[in-house]
LUMBA-645109 format. One record per residue (C-alpha): residue in one letter; x negated, y negated, z negated. Coordinates in steps of 0.001 Angstrom, whole numbers, plus 500000, padded with zeros to 6 digits. Each point is the difference from the previous one (the first is absolute). Layout:
<atoms>
A|X|Y|Z .
...
</atoms>
This chain:
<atoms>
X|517203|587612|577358 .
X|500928|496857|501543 .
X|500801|500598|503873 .
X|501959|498530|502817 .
X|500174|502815|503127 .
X|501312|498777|503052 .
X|501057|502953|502519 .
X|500810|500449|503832 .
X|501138|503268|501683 .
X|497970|499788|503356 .
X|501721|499911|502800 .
X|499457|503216|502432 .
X|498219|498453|502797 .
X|497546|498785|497233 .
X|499918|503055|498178 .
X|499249|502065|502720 .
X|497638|498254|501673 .
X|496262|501300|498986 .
X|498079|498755|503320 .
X|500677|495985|498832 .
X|500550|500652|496081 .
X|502308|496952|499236 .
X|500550|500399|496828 .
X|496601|501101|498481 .
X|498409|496629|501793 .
X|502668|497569|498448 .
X|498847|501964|496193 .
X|496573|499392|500866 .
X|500569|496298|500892 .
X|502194|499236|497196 .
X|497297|501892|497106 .
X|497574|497325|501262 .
X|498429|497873|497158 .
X|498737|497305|501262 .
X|500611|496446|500306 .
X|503911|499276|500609 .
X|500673|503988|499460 .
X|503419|501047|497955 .
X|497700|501299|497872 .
X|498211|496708|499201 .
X|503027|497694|500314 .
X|502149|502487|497040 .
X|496619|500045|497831 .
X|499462|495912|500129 .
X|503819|499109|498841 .
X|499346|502930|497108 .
X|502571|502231|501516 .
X|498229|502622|501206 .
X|496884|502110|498821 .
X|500001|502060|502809 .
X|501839|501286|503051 .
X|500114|503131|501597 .
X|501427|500821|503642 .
X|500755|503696|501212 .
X|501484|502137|502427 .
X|501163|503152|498851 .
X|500889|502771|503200 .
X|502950|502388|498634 .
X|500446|501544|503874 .
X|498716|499167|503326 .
X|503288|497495|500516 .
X|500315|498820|496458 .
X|497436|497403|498260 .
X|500505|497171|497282 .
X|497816|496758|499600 .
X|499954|499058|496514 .
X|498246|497055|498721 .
X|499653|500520|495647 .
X|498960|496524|498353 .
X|498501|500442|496585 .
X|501386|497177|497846 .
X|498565|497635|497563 .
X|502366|499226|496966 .
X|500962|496758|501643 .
X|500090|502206|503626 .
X|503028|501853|498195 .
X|501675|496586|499576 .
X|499835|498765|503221 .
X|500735|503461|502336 .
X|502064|497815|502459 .
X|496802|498261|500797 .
X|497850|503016|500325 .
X|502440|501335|502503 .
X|500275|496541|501682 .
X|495689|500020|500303 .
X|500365|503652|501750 .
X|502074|498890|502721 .
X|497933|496538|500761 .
X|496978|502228|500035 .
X|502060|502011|502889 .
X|500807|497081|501619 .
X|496397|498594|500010 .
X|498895|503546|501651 .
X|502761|499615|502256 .
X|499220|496377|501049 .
X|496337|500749|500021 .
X|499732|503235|501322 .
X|498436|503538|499730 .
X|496020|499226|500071 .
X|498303|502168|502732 .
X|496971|499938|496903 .
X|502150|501392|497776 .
X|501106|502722|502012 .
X|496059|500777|500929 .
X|499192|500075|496729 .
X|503180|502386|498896 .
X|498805|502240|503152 .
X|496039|500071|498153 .
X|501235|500920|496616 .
X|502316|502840|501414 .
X|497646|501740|501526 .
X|497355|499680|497267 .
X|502513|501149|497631 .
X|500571|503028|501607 .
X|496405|500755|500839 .
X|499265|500089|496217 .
X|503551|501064|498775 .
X|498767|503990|500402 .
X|497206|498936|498048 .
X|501652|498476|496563 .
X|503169|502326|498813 .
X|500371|503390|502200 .
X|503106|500630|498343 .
X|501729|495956|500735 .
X|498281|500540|503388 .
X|501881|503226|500666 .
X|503562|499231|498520 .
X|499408|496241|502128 .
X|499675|501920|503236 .
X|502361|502988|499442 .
X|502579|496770|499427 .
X|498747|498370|503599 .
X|500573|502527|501826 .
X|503809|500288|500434 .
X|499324|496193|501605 .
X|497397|500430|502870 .
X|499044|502812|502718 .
X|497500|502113|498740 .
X|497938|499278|503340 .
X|499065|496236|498989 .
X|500481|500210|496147 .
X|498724|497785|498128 .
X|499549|497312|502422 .
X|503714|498730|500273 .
X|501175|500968|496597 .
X|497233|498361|498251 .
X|498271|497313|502473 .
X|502309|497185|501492 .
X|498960|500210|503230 .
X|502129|497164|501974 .
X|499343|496616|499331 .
X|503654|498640|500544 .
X|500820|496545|498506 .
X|503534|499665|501389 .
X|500720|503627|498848 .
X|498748|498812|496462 .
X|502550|496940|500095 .
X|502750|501641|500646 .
X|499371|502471|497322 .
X|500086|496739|497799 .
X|502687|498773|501207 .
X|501670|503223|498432 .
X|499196|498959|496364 .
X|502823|497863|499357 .
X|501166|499234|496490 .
X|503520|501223|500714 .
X|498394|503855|500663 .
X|497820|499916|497154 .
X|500145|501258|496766 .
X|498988|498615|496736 .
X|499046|501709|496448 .
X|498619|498339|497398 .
X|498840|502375|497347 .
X|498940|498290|496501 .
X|501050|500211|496217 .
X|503859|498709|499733 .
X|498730|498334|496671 .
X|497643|497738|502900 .
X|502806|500031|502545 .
X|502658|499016|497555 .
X|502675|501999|502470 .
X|501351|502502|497004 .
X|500005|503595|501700 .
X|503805|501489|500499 .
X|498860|503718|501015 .
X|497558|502369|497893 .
X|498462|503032|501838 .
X|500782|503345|497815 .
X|496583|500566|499951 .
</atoms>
């Protein structure tokens, strides 16, 4: 295991917000591989094999973003740089903007996803919605919970604007024998 996490707390306005979905969108934008992408930029300089972007809901006002990098071997040497490609890649969506395409095509894949979601697992469908619930009125669930439904690009930026490196924080998690940092605390178990 060779991996470099970088975490936010969302901010409540952000958090709360289920009509414009923040958050989610910025995930979605930053998991894109294409030309230019974190993904693609961490994978040519060898420091990356892969990159994962999340947003894990622990209450209807509390959220984190988390961004895990999977390192290479040389990726573990140069972590400052990792974290250094994660924030031009913010600034470059900042600069550049929230596509309306991308947001169309998030919209698309929501809704087919939970057309067919019923249809895989009964028992991930059922624990999925029983955990949705708490954050939407049962009179227009799923729509808002699950399908972004405002198209706000000033909203988005300002939610980026929130991801500074000051209120983040950073674990890497690798073997100290890679790391060379010698480990001062041992868990009892």
């Amino acid at each position: 295991l060779k991996q470099l996490s970088l975490s936010w707390e969302v901010q409540a306005p952000f958090a709360q917000d289920i009509k414009r979905q923040a958050p989610y969108l910025v995930a979605q934008a930053l998991r894109q591989k294409g030309k230019n992408s974190l993904t693609q930029v961490l994978k040519e300089e060898k420091i990356a094999e892969d990159v994962h972007v999340s947003c894990d809901r622990l209450s209807p006002n509390a959220l984190f973003f988390s961004i895990d990098i999977d390192l290479t071997d040389q990726g573990l040497k140069q972590v400052d740089t990792a974290i250094c490609r994660v924030f031009e890649a913010l600034s470059r969506l900042k600069k550049e903007g929230y596509p309306p395409y991308l947001f169309q095509e998030i919209q698309t894949i929501r809704k087919l996803n939970h057309q067919f979601q019923s249809r895989t697992d009964a028992f991930d469908a059922i624990i999925s919605i029983a955990s949705e619930l708490s954050y939407e009125d049962l009179s227009s669930y799923p729509e808002q919970t699950r399908i972004p439904s405002q198209y706000d690009p000033a909203f988005i930026h300002r939610f980026i604007n929130t991801l500074k490196a000051e209120d983040c924080i950073y674990f890497v998690l690798a073997d100290p024998e890679k790391t060379k940092i010698p480990m001062e605390i041992k868990e009892k178990w």
